[in-house]
PyMOL CGO cylinders between C-alpha atoms (Angstrom):
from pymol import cmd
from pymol.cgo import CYLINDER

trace = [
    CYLINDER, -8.83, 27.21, 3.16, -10.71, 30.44, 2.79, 0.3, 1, 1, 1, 1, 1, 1,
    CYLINDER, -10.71, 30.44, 2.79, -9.60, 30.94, -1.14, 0.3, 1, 1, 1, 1, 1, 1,
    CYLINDER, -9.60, 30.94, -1.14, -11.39, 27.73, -1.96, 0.3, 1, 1, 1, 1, 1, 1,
    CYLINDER, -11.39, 27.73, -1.96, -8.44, 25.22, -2.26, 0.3, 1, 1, 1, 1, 1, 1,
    CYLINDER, -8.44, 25.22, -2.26, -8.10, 22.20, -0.67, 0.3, 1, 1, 1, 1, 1, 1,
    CYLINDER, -8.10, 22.20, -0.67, -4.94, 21.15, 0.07, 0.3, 1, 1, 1, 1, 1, 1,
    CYLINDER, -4.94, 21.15, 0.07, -2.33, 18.83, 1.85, 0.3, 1, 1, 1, 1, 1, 1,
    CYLINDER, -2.33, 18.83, 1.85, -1.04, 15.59, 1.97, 0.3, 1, 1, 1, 1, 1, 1,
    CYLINDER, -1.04, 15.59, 1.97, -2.79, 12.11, 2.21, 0.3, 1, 1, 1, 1, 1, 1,
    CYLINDER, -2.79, 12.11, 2.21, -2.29, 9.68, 4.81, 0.3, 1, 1, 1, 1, 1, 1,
    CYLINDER, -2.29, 9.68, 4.81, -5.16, 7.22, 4.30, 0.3, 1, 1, 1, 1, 1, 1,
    CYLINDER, -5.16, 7.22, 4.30, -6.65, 5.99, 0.86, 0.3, 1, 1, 1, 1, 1, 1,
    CYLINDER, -6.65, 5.99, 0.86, -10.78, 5.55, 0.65, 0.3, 1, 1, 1, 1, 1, 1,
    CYLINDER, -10.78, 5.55, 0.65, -13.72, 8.11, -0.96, 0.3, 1, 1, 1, 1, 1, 1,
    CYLINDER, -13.72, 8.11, -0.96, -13.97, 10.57, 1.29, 0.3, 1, 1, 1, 1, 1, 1,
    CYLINDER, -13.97, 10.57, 1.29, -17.26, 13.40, 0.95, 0.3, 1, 1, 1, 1, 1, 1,
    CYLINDER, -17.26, 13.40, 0.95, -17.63, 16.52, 2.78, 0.3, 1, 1, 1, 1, 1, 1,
    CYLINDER, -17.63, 16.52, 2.78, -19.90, 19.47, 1.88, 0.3, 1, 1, 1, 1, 1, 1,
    CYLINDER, -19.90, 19.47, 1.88, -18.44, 22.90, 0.93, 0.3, 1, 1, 1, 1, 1, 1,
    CYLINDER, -18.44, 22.90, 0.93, -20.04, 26.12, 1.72, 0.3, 1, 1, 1, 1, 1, 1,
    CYLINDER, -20.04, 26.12, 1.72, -19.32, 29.35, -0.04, 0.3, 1, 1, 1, 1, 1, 1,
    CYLINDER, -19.32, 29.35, -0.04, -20.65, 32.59, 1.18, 0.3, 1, 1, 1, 1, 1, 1,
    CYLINDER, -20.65, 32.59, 1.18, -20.25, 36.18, -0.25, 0.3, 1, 1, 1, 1, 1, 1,
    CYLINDER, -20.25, 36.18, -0.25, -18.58, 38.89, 1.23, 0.3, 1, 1, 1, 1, 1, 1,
    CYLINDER, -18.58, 38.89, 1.23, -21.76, 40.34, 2.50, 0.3, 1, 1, 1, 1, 1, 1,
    CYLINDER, -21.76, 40.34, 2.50, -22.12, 37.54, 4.75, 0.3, 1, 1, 1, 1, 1, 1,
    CYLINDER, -22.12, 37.54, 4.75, -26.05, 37.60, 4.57, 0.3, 1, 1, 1, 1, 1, 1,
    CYLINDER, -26.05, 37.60, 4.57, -28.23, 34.75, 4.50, 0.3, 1, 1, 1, 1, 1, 1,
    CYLINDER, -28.23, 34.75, 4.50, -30.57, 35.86, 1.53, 0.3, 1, 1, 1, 1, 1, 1,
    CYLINDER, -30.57, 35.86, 1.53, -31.22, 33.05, -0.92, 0.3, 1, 1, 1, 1, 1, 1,
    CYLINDER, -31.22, 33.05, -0.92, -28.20, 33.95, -3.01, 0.3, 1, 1, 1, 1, 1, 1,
    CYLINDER, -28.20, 33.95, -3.01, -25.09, 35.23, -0.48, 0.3, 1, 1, 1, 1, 1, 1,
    CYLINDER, -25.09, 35.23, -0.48, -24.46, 31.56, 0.36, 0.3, 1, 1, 1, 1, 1, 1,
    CYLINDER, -24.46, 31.56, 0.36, -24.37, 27.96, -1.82, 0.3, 1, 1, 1, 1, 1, 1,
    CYLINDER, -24.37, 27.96, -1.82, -23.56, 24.16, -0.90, 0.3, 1, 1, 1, 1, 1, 1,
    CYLINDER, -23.56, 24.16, -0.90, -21.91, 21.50, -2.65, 0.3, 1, 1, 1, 1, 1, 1,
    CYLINDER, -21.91, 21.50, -2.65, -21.70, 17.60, -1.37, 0.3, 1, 1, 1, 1, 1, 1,
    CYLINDER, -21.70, 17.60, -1.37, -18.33, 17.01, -3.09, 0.3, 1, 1, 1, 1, 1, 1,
    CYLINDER, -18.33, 17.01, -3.09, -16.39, 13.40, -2.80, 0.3, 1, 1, 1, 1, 1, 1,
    CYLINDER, -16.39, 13.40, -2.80, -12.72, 12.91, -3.49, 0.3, 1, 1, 1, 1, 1, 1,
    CYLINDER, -12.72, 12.91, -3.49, -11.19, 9.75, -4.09, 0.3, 1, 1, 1, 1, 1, 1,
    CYLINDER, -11.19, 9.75, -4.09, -7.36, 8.46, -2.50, 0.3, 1, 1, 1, 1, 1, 1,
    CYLINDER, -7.36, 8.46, -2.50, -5.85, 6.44, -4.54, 0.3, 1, 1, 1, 1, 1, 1,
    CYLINDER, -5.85, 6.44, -4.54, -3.31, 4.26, -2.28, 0.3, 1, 1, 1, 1, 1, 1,
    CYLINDER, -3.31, 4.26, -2.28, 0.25, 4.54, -3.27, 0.3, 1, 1, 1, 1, 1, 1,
    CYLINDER, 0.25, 4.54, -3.27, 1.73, 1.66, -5.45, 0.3, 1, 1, 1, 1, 1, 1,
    CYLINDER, 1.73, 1.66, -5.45, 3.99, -0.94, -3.40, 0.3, 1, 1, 1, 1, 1, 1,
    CYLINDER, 3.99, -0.94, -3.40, 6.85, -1.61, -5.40, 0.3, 1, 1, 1, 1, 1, 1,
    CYLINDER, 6.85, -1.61, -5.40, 8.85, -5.48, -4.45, 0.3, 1, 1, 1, 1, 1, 1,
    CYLINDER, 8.85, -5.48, -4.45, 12.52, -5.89, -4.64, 0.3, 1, 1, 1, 1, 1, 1,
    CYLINDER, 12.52, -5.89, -4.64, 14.13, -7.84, -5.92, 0.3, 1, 1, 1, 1, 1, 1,
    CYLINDER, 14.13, -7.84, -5.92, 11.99, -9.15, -8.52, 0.3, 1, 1, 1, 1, 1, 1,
    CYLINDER, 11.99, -9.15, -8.52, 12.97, -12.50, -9.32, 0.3, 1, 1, 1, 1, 1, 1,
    CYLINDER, 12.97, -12.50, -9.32, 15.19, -14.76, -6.08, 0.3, 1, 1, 1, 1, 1, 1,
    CYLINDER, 15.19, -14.76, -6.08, 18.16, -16.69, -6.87, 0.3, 1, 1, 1, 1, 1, 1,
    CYLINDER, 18.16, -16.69, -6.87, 18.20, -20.50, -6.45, 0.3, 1, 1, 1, 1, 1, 1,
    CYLINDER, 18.20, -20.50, -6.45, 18.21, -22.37, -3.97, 0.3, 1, 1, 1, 1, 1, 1,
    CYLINDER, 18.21, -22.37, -3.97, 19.71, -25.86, -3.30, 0.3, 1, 1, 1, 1, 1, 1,
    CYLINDER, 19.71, -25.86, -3.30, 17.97, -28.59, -1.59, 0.3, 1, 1, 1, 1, 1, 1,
    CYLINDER, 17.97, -28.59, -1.59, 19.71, -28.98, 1.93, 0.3, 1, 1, 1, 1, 1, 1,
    CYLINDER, 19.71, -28.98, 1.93, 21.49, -25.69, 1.66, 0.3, 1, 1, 1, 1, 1, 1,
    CYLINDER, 21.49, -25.69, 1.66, 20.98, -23.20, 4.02, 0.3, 1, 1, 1, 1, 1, 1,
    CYLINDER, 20.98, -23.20, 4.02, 18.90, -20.37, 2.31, 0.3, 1, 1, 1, 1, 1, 1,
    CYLINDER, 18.90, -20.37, 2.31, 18.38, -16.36, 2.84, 0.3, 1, 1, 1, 1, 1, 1,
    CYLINDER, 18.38, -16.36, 2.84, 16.74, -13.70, 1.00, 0.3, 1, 1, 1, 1, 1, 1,
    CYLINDER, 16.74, -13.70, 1.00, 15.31, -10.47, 2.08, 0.3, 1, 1, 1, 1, 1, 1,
    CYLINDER, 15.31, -10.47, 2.08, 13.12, -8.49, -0.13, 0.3, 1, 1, 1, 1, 1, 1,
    CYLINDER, 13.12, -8.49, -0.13, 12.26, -4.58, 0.61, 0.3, 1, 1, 1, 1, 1, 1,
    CYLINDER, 12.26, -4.58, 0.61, 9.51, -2.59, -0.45, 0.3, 1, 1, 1, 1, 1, 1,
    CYLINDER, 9.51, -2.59, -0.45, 9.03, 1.27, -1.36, 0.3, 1, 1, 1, 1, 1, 1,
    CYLINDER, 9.03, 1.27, -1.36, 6.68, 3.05, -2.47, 0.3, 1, 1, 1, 1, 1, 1,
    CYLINDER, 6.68, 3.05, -2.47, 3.86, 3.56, 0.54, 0.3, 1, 1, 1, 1, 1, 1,
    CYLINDER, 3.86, 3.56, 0.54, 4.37, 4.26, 4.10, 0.3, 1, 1, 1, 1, 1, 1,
    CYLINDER, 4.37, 4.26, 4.10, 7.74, 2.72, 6.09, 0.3, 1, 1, 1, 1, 1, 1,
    CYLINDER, 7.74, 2.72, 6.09, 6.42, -0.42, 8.36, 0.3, 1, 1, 1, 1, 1, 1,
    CYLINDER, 6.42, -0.42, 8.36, 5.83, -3.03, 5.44, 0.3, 1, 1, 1, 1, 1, 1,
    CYLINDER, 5.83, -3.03, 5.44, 4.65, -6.18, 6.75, 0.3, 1, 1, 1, 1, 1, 1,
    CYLINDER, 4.65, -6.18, 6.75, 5.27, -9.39, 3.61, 0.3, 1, 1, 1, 1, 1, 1,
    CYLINDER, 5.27, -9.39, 3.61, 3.26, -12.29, 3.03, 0.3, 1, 1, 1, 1, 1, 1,
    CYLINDER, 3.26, -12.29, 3.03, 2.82, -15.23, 0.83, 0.3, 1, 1, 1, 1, 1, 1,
    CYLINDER, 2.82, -15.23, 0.83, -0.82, -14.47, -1.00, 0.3, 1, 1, 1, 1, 1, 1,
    CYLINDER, -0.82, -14.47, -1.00, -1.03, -17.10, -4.16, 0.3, 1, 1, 1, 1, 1, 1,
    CYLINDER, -1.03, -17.10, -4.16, 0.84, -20.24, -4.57, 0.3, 1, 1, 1, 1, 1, 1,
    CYLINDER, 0.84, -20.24, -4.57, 3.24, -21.79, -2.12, 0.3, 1, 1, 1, 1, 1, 1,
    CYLINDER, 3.24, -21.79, -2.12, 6.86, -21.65, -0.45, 0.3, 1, 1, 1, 1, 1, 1,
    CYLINDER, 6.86, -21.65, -0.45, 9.02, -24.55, -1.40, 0.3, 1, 1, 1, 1, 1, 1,
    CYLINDER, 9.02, -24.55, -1.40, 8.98, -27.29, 1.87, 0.3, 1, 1, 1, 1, 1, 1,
    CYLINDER, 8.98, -27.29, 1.87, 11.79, -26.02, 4.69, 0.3, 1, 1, 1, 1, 1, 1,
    CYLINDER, 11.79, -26.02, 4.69, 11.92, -22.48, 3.39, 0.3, 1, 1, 1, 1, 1, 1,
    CYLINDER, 11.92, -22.48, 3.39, 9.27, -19.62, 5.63, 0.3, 1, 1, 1, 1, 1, 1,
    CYLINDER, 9.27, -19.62, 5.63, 8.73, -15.69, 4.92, 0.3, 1, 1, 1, 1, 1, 1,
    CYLINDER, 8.73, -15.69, 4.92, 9.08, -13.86, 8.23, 0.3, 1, 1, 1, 1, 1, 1,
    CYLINDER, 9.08, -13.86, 8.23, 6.48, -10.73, 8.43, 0.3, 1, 1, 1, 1, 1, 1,
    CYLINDER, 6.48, -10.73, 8.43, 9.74, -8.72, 7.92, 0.3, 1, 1, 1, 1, 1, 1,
    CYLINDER, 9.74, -8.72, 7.92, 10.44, -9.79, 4.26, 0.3, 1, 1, 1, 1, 1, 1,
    CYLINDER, 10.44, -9.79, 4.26, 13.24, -12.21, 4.84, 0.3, 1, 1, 1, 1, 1, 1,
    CYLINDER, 13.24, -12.21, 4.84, 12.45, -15.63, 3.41, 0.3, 1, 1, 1, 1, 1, 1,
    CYLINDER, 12.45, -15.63, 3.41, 14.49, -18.14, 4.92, 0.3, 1, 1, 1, 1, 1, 1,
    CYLINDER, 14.49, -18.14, 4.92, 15.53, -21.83, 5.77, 0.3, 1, 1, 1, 1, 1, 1,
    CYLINDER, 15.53, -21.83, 5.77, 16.40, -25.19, 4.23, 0.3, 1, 1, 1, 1, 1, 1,
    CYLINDER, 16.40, -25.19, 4.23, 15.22, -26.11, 1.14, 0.3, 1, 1, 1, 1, 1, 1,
    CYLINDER, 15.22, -26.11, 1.14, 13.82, -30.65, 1.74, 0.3, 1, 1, 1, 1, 1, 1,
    CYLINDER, 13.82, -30.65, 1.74, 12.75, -30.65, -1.91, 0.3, 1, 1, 1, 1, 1, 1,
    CYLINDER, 12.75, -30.65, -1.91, 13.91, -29.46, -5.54, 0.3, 1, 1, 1, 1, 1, 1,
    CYLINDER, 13.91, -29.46, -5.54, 11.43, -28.07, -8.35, 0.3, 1, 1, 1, 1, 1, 1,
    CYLINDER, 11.43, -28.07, -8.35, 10.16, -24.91, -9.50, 0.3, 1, 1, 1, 1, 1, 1,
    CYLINDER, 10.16, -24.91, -9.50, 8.14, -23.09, -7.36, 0.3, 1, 1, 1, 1, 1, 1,
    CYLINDER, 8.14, -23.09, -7.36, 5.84, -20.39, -7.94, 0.3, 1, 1, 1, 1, 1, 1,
    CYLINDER, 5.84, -20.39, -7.94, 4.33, -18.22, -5.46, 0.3, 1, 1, 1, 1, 1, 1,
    CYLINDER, 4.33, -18.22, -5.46, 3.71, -14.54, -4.95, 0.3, 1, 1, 1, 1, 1, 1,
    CYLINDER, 3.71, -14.54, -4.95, 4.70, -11.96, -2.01, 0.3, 1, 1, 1, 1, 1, 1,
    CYLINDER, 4.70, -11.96, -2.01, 2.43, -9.10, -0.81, 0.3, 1, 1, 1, 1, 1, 1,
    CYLINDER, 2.43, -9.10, -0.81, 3.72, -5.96, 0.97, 0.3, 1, 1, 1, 1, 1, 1,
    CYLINDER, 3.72, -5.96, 0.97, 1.27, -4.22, 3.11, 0.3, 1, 1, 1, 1, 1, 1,
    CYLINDER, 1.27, -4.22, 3.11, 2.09, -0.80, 4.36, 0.3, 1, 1, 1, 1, 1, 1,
]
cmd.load_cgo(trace, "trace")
């Protein structure tokens, strides 16, 4: 803007630099009606919240559903299994709903990733 602020909302994260000019109301291009700054400004991407945050159980050779949801960044999440594994039978759709038949008991530990 012509005041100097910079304003608005966000829709990518990332360092982003741009120069700034400021001239003087005289509008003359002596060595002091006009200075230049390289300025950078940093994004920060909005935290991705998971819900819920523990499953219930699941019994081997049971039919099994869950969907989890996730807030907190930009609406068209896409879910995925990033550490560990899925017990045998059961899959995570790219939607968030992990589904299936459970072939084998145990404890399972994995974790789920929402990208926005």
């Amino acid at each position: 803007a012509s005041n100097g602020s910079l304003a608005g909302t966000p829709t990518a994260g990332g360092t982003f630099t741009f120069t700034v000019t400021a001239t003087d109301s005289s509008g003359g291009t002596g060595p002091f009606s006009a200075s230049s700054a390289a300025l950078a400004l940093t994004v920060n991407a909005p935290t991705i919240l998971i819900a819920p945050s523990s499953l219930p159980n699941a019994t081997v050779a049971a039919a099994y559903s869950q969907t989890v949801a996730a807030s907190g960044g930009t609406v068209g999440y896409s879910y995925a299994v990033t550490a560990g594994s899925l017990p045998p039978g059961l899959s995570l759709s790219s939607g968030g709903v992990l589904s299936g038949t459970p072939t084998a008991g145990g404890t399972y530990n994995f974790t789920l990733a929402a990208t926005d």
